[in-house]
N, C-alpha and C positions, 0 to 999 in steps of 0.2 A: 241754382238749385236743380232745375232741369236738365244742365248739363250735365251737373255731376251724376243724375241718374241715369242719361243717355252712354257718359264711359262707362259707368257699369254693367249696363244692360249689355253695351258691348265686350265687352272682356267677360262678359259669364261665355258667351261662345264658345272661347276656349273652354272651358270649363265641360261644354257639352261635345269633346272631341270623340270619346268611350262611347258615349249613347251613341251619337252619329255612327262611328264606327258598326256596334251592332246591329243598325236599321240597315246599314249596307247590307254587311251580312246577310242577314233574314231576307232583302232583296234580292240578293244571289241566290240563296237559296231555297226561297219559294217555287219561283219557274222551275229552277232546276228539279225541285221534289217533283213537282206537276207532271214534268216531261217524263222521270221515273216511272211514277204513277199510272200516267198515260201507257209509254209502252210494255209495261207488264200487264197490262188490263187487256190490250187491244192487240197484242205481241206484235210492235213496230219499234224496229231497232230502234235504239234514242239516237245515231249520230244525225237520222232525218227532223228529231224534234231539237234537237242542242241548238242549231241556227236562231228558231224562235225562243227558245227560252234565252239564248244571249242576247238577244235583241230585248227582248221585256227587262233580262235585269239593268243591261246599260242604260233603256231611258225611264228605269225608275230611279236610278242612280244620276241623271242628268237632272231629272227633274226635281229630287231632292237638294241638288247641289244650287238650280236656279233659285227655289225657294228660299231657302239660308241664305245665299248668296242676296237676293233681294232684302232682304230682312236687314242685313249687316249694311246694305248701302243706304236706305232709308236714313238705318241709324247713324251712319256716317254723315251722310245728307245734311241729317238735323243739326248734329253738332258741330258741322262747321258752318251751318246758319246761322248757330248761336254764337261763336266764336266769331263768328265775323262783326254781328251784332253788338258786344262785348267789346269788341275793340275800334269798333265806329262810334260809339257812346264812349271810350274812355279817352278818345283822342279828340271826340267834342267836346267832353269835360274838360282837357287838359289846354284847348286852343282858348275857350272862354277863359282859364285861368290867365292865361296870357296877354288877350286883350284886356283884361280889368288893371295889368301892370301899366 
């Protein structure tokens, strides 16, 4: 029962590829607006702010990717706990079937 809910929890992932996708996005895009923002405010070319805002989008992008990435391993984790579980209890059941012959 809890297996079968761990592969589905996992296979919804795929499922959250589009959403992922546009949180990248908006990653990208926020620094980037800021650094915009910034040097029309304060008149400082953006190619001196571009360094920093690529720097914030890639480790908001790393660090979204650990996140998920941890999440899917957990749940990978668990269900081959369980399956391992699952098949140490079926191969006990099936050795006792053997010694009662």
């Amino acid at each position: 029962m809890e297996l079968e809910k761990l592969l589905k929890k996992r296979d919804e992932y795929a499922g959250k590829i589009l959403p992922l996708g546009i949180k990248i996005a908006v990653v990208f895009m926020v620094p980037a607006a800021i650094g915009v923002t910034i040097s029309k405010i304060w008149n400082i070319n953006f190619l001196y702010l571009f360094p920093v805002a690529f720097i914030l989008s890639w480790s908001g992008v790393i660090y979204l990717y650990r996140k998920i990435s941890g999440e899917v391993r957990a749940v990978d984790a668990r269900i081959k706990e369980l399956r391992d579980q699952d098949s140490h209890h079926q191969t006990s059941v099936l050795t006792k079937g053997k010694d009662a012959n």
